[in-house]
KOLPASE-983277 format. One line per field, with one value per residue (C-alpha): y, x, z; residue in one letter; residue number from 1; chain. Coordinates in pm, 1 decimal. Layout:
BEGIN
y = (Y/...)
x = (X/...)
z = (Z/...)
aa = (a/...)
i = (NUM/...)
ch = (A/...)
END
This chain:
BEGIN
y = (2676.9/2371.2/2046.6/1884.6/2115.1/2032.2/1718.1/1738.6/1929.8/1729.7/1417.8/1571.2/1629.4/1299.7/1108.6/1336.9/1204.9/1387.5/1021.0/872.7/1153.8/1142.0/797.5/772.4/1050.5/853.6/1127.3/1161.6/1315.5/1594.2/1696.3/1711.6/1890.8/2159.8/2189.1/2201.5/2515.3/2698.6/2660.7/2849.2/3120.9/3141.0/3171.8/3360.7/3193.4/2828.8/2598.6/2303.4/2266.4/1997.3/1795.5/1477.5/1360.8/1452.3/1720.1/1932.7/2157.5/2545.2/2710.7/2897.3/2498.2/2439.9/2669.0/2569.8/2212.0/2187.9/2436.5/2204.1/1883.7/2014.1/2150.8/1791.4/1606.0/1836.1/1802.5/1430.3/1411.8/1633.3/1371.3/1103.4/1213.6/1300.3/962.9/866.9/1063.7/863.7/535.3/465.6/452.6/628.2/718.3/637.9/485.1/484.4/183.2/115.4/-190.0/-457.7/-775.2/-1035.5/-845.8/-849.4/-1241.8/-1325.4/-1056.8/-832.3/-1051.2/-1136.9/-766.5/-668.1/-936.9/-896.9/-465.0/-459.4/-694.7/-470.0/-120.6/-187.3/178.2/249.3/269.5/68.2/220.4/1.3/107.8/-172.0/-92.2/-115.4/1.9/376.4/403.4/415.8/576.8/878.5/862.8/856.3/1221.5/1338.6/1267.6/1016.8/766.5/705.8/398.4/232.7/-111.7/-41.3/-220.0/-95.8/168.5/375.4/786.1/943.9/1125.9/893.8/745.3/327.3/60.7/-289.7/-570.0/-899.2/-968.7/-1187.8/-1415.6/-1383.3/-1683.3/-1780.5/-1939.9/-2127.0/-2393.2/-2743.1/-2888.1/-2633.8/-2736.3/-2515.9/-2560.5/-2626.4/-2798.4/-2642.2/-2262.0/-1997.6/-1821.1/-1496.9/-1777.7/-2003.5/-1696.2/-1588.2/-1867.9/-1787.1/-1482.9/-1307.4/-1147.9/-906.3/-800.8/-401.1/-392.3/-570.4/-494.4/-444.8/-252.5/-567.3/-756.2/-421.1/-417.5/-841.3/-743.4/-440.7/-624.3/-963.4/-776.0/-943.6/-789.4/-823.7/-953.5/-683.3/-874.2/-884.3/-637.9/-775.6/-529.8/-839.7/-1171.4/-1348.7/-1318.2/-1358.0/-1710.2/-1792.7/-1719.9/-1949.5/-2208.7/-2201.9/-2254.0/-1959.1/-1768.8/-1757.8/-1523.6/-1338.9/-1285.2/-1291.6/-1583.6/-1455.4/-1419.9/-1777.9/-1903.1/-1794.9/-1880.7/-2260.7/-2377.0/-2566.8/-2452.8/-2504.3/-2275.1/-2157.5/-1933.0/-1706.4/-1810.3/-1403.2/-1458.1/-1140.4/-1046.4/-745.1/-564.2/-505.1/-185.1/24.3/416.7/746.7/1066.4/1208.1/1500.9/1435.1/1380.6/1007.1/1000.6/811.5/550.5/525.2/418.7/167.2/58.3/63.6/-138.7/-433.8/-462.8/-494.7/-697.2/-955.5/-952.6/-1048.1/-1312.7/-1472.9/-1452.9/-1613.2/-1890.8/-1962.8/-1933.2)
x = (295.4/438.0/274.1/447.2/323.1/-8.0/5.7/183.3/-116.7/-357.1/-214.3/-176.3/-545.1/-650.6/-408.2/-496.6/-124.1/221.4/392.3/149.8/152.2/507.0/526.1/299.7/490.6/830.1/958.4/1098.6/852.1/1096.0/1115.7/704.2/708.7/967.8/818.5/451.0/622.2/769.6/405.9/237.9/487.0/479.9/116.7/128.0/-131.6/-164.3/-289.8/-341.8/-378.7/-129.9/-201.0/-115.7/-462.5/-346.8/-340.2/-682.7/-740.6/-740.0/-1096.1/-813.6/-667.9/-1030.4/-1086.2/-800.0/-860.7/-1108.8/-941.3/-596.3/-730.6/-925.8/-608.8/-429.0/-724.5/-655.7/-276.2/-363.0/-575.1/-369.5/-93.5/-289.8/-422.1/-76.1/43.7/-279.1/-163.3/174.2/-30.9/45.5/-172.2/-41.0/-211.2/-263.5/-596.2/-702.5/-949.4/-1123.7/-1178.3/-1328.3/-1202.4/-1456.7/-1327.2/-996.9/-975.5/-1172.1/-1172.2/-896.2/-604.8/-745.9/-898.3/-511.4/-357.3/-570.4/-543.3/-213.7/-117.2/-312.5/-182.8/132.6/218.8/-123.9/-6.3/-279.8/-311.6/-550.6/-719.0/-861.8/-1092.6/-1491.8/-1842.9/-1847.6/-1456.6/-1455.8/-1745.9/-1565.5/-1260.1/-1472.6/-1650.0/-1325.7/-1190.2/-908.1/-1034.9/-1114.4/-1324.3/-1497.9/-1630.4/-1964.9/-2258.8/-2618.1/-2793.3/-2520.5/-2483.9/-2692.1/-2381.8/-2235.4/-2267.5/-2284.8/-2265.0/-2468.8/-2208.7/-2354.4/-2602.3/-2393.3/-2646.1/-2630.8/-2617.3/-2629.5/-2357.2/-2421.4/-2184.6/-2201.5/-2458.3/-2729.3/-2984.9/-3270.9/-3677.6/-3670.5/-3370.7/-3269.0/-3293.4/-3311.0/-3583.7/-3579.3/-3764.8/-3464.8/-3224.6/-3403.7/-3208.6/-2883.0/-2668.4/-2605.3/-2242.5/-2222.1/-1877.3/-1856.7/-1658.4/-1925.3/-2235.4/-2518.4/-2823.8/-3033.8/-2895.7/-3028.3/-3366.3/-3401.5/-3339.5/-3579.0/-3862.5/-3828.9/-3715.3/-3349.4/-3081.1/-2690.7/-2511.2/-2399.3/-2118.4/-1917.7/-1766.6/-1604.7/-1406.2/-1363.0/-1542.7/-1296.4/-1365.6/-1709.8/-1649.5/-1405.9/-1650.2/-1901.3/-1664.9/-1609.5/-1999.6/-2071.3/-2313.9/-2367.8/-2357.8/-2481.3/-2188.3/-2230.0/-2134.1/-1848.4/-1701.1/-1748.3/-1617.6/-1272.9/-1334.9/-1422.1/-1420.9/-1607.3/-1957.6/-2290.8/-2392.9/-2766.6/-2989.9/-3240.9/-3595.4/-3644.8/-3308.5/-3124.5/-2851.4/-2640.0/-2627.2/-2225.9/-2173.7/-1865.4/-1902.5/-1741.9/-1830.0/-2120.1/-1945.9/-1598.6/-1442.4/-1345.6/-1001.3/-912.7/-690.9/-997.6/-1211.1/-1034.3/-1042.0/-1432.4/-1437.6/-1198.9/-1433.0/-1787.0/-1614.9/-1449.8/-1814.0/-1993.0/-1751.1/-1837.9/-2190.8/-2162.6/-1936.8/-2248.7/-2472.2)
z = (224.9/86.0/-23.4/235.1/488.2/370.5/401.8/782.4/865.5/754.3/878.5/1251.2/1237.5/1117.9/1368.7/1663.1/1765.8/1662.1/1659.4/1467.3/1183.5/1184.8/1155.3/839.4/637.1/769.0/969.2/1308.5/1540.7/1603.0/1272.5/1239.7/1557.0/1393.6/1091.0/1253.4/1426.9/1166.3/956.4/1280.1/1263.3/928.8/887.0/1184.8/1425.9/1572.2/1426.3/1696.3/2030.6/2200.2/2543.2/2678.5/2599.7/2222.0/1944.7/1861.4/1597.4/1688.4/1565.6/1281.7/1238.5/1179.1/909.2/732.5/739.7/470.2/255.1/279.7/230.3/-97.1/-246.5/-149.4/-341.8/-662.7/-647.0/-649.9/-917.2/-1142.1/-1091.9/-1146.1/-1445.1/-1576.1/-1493.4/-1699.6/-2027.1/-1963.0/-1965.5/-1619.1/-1328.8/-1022.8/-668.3/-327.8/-194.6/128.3/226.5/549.6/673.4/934.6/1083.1/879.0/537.9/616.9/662.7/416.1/104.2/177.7/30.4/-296.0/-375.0/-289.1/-505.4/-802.0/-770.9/-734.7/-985.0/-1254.3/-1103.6/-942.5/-916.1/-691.1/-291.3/-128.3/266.7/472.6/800.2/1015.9/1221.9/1366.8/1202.2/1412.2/1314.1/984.6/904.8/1128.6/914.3/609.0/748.0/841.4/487.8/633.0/413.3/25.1/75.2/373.9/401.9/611.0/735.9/604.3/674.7/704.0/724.0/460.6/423.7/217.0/-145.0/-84.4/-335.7/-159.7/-201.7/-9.8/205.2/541.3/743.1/1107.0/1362.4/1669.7/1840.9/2205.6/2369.7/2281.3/2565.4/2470.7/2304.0/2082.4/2168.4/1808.7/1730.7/1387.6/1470.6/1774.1/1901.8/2159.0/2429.2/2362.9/2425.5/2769.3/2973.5/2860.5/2884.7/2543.4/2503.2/2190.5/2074.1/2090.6/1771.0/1516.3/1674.8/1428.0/1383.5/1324.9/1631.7/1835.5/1618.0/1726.3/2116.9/2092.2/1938.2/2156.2/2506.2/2520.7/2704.8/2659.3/2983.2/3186.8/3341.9/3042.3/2740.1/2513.3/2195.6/1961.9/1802.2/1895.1/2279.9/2267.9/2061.2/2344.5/2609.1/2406.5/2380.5/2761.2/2820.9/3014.1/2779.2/2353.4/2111.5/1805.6/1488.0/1096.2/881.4/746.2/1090.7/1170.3/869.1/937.9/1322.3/1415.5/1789.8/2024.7/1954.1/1758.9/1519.6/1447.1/1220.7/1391.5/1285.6/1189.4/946.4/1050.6/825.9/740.3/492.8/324.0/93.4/14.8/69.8/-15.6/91.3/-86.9/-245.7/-258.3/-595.5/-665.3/-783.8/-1071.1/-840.1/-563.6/-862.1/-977.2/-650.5/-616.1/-958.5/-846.3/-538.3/-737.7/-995.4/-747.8/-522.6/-875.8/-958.5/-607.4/-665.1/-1019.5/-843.8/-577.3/-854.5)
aa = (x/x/x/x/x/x/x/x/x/x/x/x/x/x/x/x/x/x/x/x/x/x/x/x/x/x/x/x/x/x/x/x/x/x/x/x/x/x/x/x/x/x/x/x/x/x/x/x/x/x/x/x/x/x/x/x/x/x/x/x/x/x/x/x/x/x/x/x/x/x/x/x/x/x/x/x/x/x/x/x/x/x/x/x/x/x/x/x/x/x/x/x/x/x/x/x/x/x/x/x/x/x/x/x/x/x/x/x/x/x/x/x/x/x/x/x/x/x/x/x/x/x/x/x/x/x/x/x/x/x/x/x/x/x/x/x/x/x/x/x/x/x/x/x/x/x/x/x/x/x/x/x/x/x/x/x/x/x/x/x/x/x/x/x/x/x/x/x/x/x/x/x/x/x/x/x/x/x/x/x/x/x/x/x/x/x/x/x/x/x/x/x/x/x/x/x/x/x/x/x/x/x/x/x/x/x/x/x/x/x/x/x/x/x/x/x/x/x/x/x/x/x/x/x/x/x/x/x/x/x/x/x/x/x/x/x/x/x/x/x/x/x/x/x/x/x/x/x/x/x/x/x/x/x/x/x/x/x/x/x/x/x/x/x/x/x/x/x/x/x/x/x/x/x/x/x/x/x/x/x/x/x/x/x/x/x/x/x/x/x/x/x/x/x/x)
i = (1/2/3/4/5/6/7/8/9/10/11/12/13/14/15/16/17/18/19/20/21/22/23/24/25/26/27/28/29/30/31/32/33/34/35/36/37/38/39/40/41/42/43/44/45/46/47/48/49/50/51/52/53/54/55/56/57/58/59/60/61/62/63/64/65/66/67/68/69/70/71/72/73/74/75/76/77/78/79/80/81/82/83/84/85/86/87/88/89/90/91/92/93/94/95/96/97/98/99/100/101/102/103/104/105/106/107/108/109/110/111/112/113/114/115/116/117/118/119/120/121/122/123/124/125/126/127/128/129/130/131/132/133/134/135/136/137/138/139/140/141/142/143/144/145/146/147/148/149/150/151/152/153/154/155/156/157/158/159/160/161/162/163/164/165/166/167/168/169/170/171/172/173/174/175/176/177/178/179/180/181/182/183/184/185/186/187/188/189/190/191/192/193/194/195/196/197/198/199/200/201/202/203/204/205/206/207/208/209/210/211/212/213/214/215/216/217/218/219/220/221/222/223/224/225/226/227/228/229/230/231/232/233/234/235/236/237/238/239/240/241/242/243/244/245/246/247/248/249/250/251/252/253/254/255/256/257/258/259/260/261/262/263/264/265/266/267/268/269/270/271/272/273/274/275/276/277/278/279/280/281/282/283/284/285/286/287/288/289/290/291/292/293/294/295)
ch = (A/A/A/A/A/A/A/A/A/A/A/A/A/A/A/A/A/A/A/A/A/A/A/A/A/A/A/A/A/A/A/A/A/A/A/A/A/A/A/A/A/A/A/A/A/A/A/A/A/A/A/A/A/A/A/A/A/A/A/A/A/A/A/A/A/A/A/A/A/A/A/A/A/A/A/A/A/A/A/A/A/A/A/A/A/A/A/A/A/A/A/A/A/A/A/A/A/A/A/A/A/A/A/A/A/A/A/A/A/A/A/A/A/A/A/A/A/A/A/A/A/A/A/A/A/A/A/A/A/A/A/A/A/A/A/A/A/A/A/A/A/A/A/A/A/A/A/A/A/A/A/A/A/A/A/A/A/A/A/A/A/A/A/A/A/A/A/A/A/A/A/A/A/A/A/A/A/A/A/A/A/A/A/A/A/A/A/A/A/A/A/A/A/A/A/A/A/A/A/A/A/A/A/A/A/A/A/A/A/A/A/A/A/A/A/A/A/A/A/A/A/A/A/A/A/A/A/A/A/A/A/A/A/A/A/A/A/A/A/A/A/A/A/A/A/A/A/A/A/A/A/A/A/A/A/A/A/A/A/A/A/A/A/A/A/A/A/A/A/A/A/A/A/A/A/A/A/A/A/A/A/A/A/A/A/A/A/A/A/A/A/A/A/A/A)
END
């Protein structure tokens, strides 16, 4: 088997999607599809399973999988490190991420990293909480941005604490005037959005009896803010979601001060290539540098 065949493999498991794989190694889905044939004849079994619903692994495809992707991570890092002897850094880094860190880190940690390793391919996966942390188990991803606590299969490095408010339309008016309570919360309806829900928003609704509205499901923040704007119910998002989204609303703390937690995590086990390192450096360093600003 090839390198490239390796990788074709691996990449149709990740995507779960022919088109998708071929798109990524910039390849015409017929020629994946041909060369994902001539690999099952060649190792003389298949490999995946193909429906319209999408491509599976075989229980063979499964055995393999691990084995593959372990000799892809060496044949990385011995090029890396060669590019290393030749004073050059080299490497591909995969980095997962969600909406509030791609507006408002995302450009400068890719500015600043690739203007000190300009040869280092930078891949970024956008994408929700439950996402990412799959693609981080299923070793589609070098880095993850997550939200705290996270699988205790993975190694995480805390980077900010991100309050969380409460947004409600412009007429309504707290018991307490500076902050919300569950009481002022039980004659409105509460829309979460599916894609950024947190632990701690659940935790707050468990210990005060609240209930999301089960008239409406929304996938992004941006719809609930729209339906807050519109007057119809409020809403629960983090700080740095809000920051990069003004409207027509009114923006509160909790009196409990609910916050989540931001960390970066690898896979607890996996080797961290040279390139993904860097990577996890310029992150830490650029979160300190914030906090020294604030400070």
């Amino acid at each position: 088997m090839s390198m490239f065949e390796y990788q074709l493999f691996c990449t149709i498991a990740e995507q779960k999607n022919m088109a998708r794989a071929s798109e990524m190694l910039h390849i015409t889905p017929s020629a994946a599809t041909h060369a994902m044939n001539a690999l099952e004849r060649r190792v003389g079994f298949p490999l995946i399973n193909r429906s319209r619903r999408g491509i599976t692994l075989t229980t063979n495809g499964q055995l393999l999988l691990s084995m593959v992707q372990t000799i892809l991570s060496d044949e990385e890092l011995l090029w890396q490190e060669i590019a290393k002897i030749n004073g050059l850094e080299k490497g591909c880094v995969r980095l997962g991420v969600f909406d509030s860190i791609c507006t408002n880190w995302l450009p400068q940690i890719l500015k600043s990293f690739n203007a000190k390793y300009p040869h280092v391919e930078v891949q970024i996966f956008q994408s929700g909480y439950q996402e990412i942390e799959e693609m981080l188990l299923d070793s589609a991803l070098d880095i993850g941005f997550v939200s705290l606590p996270s699988s205790n299969r993975f190694q995480s490095i805390t980077l900010t604490h991100d309050r969380l408010l409460c947004i409600v339309p412009q007429d309504f008016q707290p018991k307490h005037g500076s902050y919300i309570t569950a009481d002022d919360l039980r004659s409105i309806p509460i829309v979460i959005s599916q894609c950024g829900h947190e632990d701690s928003i659940q935790e707050f609704f468990e210990e005060n009896g609240l209930r999301t509205s089960s008239q409406h499901f929304v996938r992004q923040d941006s719809s609930a803010i729209s339906m807050v704007e519109s007057g119809i119910c409020c809403s629960i998002l983090a700080e740095w979601v809000l920051r990069n989204n003004p409207g027509n609303y009114k923006a509160y703390p909790l009196d409990c001060n609910k916050y989540r937690t931001i960390a970066i995590a690898t896979l607890r086990g996996k080797v961290i290539l040279p390139a993904t390192q860097k990577m996890i450096e310029e992150i830490r360093n650029l979160m300190q540098e914030r906090r020294d600003i604030l400070e």
